[in-house]
PDB file of N, CA, C and O in Angstrom, chain B, residues numbered from 101:
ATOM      1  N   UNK B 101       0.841  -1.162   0.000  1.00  0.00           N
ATOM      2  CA  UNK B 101       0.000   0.000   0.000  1.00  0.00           C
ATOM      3  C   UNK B 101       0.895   1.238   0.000  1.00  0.00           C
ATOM      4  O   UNK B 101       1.782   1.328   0.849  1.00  0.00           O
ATOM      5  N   UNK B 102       0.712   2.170  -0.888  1.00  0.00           N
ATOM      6  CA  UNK B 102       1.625   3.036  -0.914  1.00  0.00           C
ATOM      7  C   UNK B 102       1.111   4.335   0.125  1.00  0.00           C
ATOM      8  O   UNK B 102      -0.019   4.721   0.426  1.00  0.00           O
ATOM      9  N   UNK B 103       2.336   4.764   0.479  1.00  0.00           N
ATOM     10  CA  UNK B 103       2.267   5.203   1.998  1.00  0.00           C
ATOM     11  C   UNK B 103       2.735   6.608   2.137  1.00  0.00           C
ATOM     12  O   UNK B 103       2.682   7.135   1.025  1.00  0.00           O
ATOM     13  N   UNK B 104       3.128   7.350   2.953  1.00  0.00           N
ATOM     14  CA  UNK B 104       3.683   8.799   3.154  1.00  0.00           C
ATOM     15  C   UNK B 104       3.955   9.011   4.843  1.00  0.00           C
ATOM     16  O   UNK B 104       3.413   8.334   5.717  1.00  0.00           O
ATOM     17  N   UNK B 105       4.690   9.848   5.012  1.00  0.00           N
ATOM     18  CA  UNK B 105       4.696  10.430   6.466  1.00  0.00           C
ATOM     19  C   UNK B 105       5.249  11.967   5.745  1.00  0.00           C
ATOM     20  O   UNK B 105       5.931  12.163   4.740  1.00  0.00           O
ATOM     21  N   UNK B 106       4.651  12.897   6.702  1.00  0.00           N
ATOM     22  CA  UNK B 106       5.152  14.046   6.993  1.00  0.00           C
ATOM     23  C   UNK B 106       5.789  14.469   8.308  1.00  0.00           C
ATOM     24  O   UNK B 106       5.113  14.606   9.328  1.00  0.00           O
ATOM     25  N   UNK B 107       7.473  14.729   8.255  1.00  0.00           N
ATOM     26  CA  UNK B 107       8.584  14.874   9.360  1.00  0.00           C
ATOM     27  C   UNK B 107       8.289  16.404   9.803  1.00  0.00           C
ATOM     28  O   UNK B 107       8.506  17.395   9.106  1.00  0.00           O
ATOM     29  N   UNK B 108       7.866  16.387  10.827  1.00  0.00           N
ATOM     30  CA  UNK B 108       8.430  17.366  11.233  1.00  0.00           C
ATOM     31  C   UNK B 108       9.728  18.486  11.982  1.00  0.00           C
ATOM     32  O   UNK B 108      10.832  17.945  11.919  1.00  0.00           O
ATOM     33  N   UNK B 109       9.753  19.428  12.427  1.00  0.00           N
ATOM     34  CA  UNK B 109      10.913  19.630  13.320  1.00  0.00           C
ATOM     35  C   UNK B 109      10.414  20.956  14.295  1.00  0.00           C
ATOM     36  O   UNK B 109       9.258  21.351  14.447  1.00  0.00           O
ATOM     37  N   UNK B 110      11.463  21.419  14.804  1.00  0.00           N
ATOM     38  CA  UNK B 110      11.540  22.871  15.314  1.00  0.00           C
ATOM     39  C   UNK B 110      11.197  24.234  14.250  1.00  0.00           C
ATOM     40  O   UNK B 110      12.063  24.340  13.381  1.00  0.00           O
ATOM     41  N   UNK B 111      10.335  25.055  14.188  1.00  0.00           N
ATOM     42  CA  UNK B 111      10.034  25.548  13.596  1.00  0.00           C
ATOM     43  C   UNK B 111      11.573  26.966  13.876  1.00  0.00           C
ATOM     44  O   UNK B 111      12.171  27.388  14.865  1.00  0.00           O
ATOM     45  N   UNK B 112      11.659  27.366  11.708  1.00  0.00           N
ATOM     46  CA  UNK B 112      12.279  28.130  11.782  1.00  0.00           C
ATOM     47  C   UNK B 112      11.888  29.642  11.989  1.00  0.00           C
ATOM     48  O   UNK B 112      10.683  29.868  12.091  1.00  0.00           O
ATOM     49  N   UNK B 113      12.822  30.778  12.068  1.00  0.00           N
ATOM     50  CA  UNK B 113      12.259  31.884  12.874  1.00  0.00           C
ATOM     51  C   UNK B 113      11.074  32.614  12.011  1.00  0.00           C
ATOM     52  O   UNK B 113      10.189  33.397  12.357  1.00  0.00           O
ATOM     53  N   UNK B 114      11.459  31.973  10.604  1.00  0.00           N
ATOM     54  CA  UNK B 114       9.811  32.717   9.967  1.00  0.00           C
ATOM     55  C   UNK B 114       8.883  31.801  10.812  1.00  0.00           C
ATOM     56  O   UNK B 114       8.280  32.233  11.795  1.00  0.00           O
ATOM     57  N   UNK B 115       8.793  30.459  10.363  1.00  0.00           N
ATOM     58  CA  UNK B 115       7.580  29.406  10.968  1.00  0.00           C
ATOM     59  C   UNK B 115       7.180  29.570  12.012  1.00  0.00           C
ATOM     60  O   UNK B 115       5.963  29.417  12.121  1.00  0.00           O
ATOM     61  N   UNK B 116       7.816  29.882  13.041  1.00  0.00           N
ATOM     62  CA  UNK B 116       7.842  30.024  14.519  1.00  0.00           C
ATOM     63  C   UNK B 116       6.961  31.201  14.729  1.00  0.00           C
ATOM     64  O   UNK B 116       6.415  31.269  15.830  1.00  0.00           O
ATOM     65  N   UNK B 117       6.743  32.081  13.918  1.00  0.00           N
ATOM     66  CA  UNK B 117       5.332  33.433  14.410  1.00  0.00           C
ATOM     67  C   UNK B 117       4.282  32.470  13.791  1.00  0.00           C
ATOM     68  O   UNK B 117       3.216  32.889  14.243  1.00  0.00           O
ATOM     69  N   UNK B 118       4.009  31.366  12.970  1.00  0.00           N
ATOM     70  CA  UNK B 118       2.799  30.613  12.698  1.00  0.00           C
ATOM     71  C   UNK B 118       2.706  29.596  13.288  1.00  0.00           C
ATOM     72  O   UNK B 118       1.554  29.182  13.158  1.00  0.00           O
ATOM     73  N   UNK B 119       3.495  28.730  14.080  1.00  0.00           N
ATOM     74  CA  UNK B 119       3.057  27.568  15.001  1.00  0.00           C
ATOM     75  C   UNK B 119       4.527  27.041  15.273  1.00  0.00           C
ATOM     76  O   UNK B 119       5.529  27.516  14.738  1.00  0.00           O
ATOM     77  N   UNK B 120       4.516  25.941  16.225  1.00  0.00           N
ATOM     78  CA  UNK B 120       4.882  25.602  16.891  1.00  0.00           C
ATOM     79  C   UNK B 120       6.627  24.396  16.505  1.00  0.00           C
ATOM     80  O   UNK B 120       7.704  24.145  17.044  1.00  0.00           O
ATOM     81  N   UNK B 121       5.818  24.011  15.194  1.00  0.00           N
ATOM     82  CA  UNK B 121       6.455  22.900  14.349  1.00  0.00           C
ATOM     83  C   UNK B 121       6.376  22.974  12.659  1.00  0.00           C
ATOM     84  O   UNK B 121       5.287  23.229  12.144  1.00  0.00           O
ATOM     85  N   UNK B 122       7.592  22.738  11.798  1.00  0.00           N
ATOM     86  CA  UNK B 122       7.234  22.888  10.785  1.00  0.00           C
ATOM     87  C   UNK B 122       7.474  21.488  10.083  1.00  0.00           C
ATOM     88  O   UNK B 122       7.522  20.503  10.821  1.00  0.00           O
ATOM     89  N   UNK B 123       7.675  21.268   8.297  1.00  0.00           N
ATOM     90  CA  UNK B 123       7.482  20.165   8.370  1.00  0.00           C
ATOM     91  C   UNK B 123       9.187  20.237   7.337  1.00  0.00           C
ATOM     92  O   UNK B 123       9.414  20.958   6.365  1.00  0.00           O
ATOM     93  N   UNK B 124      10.259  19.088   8.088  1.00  0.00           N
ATOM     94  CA  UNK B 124      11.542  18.838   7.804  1.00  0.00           C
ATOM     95  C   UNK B 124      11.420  19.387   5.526  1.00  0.00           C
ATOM     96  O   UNK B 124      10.631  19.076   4.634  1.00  0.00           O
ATOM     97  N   UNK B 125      12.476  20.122   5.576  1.00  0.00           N
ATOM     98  CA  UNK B 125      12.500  20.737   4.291  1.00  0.00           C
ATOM     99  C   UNK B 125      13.851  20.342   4.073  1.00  0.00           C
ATOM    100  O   UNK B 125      14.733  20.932   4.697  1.00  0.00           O
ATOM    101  N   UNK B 126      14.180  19.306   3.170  1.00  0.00           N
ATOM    102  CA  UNK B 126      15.797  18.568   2.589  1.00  0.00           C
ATOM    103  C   UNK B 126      16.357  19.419   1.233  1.00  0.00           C
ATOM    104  O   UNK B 126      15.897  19.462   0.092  1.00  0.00           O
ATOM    105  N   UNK B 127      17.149  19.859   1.635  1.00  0.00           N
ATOM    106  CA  UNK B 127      17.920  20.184   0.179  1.00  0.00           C
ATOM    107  C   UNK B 127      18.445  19.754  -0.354  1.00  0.00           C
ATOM    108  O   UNK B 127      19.065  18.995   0.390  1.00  0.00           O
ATOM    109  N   UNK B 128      18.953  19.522  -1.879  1.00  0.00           N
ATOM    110  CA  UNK B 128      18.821  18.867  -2.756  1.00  0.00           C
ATOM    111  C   UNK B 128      20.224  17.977  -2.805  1.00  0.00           C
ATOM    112  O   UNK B 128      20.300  16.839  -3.268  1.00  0.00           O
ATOM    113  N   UNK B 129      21.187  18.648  -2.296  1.00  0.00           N
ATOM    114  CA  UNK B 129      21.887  17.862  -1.667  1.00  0.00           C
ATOM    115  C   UNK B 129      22.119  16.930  -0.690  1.00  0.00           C
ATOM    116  O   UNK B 129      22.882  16.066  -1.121  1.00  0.00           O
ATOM    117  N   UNK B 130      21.833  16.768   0.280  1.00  0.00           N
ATOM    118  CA  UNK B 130      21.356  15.623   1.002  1.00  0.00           C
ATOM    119  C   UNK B 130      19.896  14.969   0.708  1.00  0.00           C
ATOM    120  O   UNK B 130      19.242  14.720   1.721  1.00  0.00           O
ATOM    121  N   UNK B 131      19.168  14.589  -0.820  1.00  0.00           N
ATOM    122  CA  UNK B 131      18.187  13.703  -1.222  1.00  0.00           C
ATOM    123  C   UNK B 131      18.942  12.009  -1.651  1.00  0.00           C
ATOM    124  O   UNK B 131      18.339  10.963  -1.891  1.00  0.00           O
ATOM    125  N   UNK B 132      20.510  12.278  -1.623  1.00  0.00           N
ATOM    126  CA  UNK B 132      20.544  10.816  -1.965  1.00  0.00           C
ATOM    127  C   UNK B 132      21.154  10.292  -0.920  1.00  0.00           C
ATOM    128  O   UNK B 132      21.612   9.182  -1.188  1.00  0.00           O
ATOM    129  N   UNK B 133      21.410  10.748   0.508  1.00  0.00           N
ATOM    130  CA  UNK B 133      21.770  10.030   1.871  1.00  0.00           C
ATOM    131  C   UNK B 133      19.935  10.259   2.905  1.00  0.00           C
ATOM    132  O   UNK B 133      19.434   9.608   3.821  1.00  0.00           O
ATOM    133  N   UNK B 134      19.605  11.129   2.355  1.00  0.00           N
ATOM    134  CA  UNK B 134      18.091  10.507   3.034  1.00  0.00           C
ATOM    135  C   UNK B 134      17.119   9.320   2.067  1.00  0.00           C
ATOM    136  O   UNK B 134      16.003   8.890   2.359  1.00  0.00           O
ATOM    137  N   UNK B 135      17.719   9.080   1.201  1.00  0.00           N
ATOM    138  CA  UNK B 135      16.808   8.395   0.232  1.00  0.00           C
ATOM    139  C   UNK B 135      18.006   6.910   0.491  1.00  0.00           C
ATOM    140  O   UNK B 135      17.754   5.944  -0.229  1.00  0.00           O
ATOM    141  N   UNK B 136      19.376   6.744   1.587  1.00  0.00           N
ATOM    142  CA  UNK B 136      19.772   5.902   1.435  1.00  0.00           C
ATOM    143  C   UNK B 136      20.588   5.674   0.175  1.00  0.00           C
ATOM    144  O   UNK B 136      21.025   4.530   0.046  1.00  0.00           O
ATOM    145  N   UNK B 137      20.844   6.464  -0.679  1.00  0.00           N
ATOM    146  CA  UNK B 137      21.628   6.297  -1.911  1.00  0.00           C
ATOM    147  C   UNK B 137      23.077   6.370  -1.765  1.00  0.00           C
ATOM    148  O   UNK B 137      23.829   5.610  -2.374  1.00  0.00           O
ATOM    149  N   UNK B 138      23.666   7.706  -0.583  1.00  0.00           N
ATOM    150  CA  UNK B 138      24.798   8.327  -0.881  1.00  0.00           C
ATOM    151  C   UNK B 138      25.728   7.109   0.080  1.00  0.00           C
ATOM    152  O   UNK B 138      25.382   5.972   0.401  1.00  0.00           O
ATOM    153  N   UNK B 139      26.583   7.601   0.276  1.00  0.00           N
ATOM    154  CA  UNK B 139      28.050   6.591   1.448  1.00  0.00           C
ATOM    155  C   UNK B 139      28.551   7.617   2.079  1.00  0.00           C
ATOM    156  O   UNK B 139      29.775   7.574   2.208  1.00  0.00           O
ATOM    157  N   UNK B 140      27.979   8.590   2.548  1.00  0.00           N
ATOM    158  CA  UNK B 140      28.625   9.412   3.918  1.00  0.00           C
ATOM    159  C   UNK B 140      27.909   8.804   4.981  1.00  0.00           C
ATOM    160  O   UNK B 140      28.179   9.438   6.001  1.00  0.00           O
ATOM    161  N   UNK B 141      27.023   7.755   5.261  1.00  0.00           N
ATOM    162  CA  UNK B 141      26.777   7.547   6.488  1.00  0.00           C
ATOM    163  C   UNK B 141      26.472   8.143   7.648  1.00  0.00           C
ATOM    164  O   UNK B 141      26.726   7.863   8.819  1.00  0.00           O
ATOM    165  N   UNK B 142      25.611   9.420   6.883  1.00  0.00           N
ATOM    166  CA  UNK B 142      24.730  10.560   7.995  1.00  0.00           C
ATOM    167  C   UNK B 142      23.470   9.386   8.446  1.00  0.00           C
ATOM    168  O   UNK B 142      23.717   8.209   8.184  1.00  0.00           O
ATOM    169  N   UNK B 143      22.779   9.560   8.795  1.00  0.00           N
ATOM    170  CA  UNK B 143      21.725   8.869   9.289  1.00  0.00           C
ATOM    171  C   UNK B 143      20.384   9.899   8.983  1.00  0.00           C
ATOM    172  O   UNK B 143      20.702  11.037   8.636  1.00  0.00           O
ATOM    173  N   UNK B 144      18.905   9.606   9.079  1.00  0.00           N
ATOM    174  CA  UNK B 144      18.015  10.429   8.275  1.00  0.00           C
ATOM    175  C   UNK B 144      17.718  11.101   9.509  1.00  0.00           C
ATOM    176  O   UNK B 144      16.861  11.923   9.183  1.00  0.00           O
ATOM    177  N   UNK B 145      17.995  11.255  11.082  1.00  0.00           N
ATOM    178  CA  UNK B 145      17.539  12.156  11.986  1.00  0.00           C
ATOM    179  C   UNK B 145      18.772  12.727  11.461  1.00  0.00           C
ATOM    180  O   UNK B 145      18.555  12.775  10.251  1.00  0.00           O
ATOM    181  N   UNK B 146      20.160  13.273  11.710  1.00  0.00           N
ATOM    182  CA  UNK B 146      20.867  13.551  11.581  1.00  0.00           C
ATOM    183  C   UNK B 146      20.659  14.559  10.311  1.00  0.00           C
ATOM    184  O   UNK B 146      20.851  15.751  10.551  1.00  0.00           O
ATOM    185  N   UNK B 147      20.312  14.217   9.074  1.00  0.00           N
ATOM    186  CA  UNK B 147      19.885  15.365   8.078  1.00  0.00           C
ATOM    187  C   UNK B 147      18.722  15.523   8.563  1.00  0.00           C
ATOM    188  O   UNK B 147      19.107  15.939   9.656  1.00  0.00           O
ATOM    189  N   UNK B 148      17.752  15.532   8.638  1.00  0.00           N
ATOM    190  CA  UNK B 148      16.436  16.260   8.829  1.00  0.00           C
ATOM    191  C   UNK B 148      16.783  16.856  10.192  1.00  0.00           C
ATOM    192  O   UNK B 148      15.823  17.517  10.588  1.00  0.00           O
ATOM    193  N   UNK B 149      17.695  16.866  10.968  1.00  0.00           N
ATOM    194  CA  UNK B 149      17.680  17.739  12.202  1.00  0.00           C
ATOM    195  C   UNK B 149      17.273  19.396  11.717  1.00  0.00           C
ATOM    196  O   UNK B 149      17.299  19.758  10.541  1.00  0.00           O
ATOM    197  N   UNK B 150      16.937  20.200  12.755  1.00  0.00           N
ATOM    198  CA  UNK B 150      16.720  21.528  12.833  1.00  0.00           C
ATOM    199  C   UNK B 150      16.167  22.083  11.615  1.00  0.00           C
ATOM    200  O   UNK B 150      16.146  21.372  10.610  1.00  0.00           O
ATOM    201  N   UNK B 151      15.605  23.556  11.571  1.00  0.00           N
ATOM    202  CA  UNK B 151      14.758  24.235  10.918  1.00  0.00           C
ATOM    203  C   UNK B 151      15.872  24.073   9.139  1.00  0.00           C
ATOM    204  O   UNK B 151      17.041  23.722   8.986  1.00  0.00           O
ATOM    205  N   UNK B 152      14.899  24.478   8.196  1.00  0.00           N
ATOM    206  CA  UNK B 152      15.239  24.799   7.261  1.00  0.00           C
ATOM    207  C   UNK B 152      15.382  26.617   7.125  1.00  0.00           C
ATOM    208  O   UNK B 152      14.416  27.357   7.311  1.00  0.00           O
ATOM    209  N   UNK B 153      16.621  27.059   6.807  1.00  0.00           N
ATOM    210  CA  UNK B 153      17.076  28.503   7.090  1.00  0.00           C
ATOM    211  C   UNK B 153      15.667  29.133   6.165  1.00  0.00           C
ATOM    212  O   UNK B 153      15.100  28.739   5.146  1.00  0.00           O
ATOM    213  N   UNK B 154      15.410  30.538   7.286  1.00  0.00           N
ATOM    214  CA  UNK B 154      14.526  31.214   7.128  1.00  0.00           C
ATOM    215  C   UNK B 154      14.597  31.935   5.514  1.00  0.00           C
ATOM    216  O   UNK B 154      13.601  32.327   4.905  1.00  0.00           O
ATOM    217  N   UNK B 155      15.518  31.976   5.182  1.00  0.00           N
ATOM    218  CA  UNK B 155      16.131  33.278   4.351  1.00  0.00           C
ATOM    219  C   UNK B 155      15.256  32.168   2.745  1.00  0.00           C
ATOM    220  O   UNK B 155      14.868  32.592   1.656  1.00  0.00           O
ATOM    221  N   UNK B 156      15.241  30.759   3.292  1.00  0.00           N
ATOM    222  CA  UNK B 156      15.417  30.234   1.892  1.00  0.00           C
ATOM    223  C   UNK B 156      13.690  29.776   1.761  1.00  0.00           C
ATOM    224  O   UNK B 156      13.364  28.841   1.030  1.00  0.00           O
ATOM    225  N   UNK B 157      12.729  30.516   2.516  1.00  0.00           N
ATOM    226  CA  UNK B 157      11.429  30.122   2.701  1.00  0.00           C
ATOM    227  C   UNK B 157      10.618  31.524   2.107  1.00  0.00           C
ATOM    228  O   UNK B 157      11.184  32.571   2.422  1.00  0.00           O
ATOM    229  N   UNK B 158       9.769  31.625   1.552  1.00  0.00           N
ATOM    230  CA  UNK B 158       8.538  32.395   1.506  1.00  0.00           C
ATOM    231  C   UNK B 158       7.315  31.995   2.238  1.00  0.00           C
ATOM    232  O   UNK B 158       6.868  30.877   2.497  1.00  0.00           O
ATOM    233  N   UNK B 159       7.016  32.823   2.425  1.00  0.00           N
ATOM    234  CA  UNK B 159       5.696  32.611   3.569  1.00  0.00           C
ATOM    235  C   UNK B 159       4.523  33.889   3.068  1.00  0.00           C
ATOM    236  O   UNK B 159       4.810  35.077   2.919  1.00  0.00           O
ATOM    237  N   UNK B 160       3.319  33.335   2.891  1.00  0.00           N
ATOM    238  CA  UNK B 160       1.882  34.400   2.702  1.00  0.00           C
ATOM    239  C   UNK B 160       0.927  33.701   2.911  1.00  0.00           C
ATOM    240  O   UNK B 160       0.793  32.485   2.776  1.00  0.00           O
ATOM    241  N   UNK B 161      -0.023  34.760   3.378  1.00  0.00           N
ATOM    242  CA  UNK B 161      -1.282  34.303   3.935  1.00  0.00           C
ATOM    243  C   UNK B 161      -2.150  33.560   2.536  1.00  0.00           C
ATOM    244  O   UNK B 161      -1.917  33.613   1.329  1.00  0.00           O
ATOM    245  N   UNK B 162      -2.970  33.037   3.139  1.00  0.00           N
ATOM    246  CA  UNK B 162      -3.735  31.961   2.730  1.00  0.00           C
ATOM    247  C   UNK B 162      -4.913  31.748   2.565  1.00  0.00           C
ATOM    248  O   UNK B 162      -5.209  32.695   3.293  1.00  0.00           O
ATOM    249  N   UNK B 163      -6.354  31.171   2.121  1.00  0.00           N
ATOM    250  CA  UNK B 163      -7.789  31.345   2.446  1.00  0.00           C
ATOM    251  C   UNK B 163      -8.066  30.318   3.525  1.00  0.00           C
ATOM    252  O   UNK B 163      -7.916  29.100   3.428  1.00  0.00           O
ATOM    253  N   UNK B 164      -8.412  30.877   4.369  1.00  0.00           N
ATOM    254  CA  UNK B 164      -9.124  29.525   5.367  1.00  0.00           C
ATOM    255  C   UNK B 164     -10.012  28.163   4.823  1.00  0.00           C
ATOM    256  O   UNK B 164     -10.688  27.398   5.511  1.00  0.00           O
ATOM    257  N   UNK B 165      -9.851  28.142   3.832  1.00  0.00           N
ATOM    258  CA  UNK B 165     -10.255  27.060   3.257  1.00  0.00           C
ATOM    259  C   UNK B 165      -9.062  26.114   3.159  1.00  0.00           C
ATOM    260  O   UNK B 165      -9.360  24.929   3.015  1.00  0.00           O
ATOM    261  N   UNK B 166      -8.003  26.365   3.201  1.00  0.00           N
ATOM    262  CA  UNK B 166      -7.025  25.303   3.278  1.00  0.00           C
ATOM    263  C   UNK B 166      -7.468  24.004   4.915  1.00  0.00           C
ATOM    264  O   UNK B 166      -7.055  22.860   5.107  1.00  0.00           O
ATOM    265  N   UNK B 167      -8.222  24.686   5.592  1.00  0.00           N
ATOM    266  CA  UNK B 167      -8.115  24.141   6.599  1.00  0.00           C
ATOM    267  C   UNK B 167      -9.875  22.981   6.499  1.00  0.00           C
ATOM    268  O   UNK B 167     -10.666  22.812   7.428  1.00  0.00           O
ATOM    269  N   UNK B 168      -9.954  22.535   5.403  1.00  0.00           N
ATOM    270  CA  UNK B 168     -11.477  21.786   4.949  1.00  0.00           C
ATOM    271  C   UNK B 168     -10.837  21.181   4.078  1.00  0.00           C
ATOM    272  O   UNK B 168     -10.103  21.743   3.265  1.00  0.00           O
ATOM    273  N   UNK B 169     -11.109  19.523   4.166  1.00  0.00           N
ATOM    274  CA  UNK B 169     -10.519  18.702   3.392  1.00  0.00           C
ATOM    275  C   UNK B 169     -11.159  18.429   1.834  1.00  0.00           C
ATOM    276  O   UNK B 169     -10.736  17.859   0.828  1.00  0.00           O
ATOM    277  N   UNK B 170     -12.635  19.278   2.257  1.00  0.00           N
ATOM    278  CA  UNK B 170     -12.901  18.617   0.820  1.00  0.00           C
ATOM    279  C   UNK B 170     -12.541  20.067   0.092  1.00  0.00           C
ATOM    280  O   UNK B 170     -13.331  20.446  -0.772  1.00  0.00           O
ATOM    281  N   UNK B 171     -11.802  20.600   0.287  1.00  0.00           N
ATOM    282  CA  UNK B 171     -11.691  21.937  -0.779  1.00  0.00           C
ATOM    283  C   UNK B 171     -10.272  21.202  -1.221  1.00  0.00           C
ATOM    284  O   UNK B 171      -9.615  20.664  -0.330  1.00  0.00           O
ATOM    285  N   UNK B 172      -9.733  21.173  -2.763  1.00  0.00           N
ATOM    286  CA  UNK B 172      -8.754  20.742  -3.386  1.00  0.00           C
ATOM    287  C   UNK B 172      -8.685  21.448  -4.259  1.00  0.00           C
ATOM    288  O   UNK B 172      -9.481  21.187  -5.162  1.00  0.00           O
ATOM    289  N   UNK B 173      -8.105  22.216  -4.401  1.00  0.00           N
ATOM    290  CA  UNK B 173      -7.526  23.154  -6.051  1.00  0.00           C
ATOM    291  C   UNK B 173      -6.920  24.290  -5.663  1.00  0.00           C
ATOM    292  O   UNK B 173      -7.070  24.730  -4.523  1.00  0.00           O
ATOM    293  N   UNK B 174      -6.163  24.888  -6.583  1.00  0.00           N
ATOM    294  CA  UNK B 174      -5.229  25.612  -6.964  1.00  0.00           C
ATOM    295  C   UNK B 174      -5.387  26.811  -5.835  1.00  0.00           C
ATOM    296  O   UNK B 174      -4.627  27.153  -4.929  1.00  0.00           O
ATOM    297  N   UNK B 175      -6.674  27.311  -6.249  1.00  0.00           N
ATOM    298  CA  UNK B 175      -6.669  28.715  -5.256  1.00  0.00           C
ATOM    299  C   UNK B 175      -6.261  28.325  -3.910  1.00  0.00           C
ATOM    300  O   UNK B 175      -5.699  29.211  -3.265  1.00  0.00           O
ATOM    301  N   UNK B 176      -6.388  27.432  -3.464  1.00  0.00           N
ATOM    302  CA  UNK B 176      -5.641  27.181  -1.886  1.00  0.00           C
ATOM    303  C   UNK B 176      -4.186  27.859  -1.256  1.00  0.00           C
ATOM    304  O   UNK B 176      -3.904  28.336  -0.157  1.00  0.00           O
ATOM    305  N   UNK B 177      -3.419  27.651  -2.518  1.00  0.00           N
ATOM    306  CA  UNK B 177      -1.966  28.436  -2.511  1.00  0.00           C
ATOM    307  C   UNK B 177      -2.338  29.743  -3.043  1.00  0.00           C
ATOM    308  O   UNK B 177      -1.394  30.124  -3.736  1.00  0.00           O
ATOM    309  N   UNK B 178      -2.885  30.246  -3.040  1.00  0.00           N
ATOM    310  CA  UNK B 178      -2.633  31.451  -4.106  1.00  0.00           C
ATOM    311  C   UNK B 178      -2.435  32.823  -2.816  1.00  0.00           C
ATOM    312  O   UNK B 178      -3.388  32.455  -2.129  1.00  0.00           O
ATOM    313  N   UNK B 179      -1.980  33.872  -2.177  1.00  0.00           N
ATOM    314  CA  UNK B 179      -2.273  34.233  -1.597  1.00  0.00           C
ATOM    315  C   UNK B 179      -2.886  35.239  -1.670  1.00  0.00           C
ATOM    316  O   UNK B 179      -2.840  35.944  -2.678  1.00  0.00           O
ATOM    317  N   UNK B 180      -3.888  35.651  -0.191  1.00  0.00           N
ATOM    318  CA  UNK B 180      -4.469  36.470   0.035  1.00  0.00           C
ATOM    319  C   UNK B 180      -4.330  37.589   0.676  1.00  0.00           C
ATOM    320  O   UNK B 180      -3.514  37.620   1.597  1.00  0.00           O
ATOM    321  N   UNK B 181      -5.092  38.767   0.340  1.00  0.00           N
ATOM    322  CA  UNK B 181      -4.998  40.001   1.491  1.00  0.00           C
ATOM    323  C   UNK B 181      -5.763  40.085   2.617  1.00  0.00           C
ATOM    324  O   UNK B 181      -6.961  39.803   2.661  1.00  0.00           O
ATOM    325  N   UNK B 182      -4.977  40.533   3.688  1.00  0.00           N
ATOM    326  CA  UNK B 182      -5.551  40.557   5.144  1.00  0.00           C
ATOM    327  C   UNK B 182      -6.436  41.303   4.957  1.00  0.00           C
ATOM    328  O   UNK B 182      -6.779  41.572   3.806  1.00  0.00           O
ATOM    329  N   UNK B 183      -6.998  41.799   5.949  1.00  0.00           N
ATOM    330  CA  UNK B 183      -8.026  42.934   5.791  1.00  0.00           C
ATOM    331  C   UNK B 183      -7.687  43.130   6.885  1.00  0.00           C
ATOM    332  O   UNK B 183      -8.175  44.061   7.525  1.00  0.00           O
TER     333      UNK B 183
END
């Protein structure tokens, strides 16, 4: 049965004014020692440790509809203005 998990971690200092935990963000360089491919012998807590740097994230508000499962499409990402 094909499967998924979402990792989380310590939220970075953008994430951290929106909650508590964010969800582990790998760069593209360490995808073939978390995928088990590479021979440096990091281990997958070891790369997924700590936030992904703030600088390399965008962050915008959103429609509260992200938070209703049966809403699925595009406008979900799109962002919105506060009022």
């Amino acid at each position: 049965m094909p499967s998924f998990a979402i990792v989380t971690t310590e939220p970075s200092e953008l994430c951290a004014e929106l909650h508590n935990r964010m969800p582990v963000i790998l760069s593209p360089e360490v995808w073939p020692a978390w995928l088990g491919e590479g021979t440096g012998g990091r281990g997958a807590a070891e790369i997924a440790a700590g936030p992904y740097p703030s600088d390399g994230i965008v962050c915008w508000p959103v429609s509260p509809r992200v938070g209703n499962v049966k809403n699925n499409d595009p406008g979900l990402v799109r962002p919105i203005v506060l009022p």
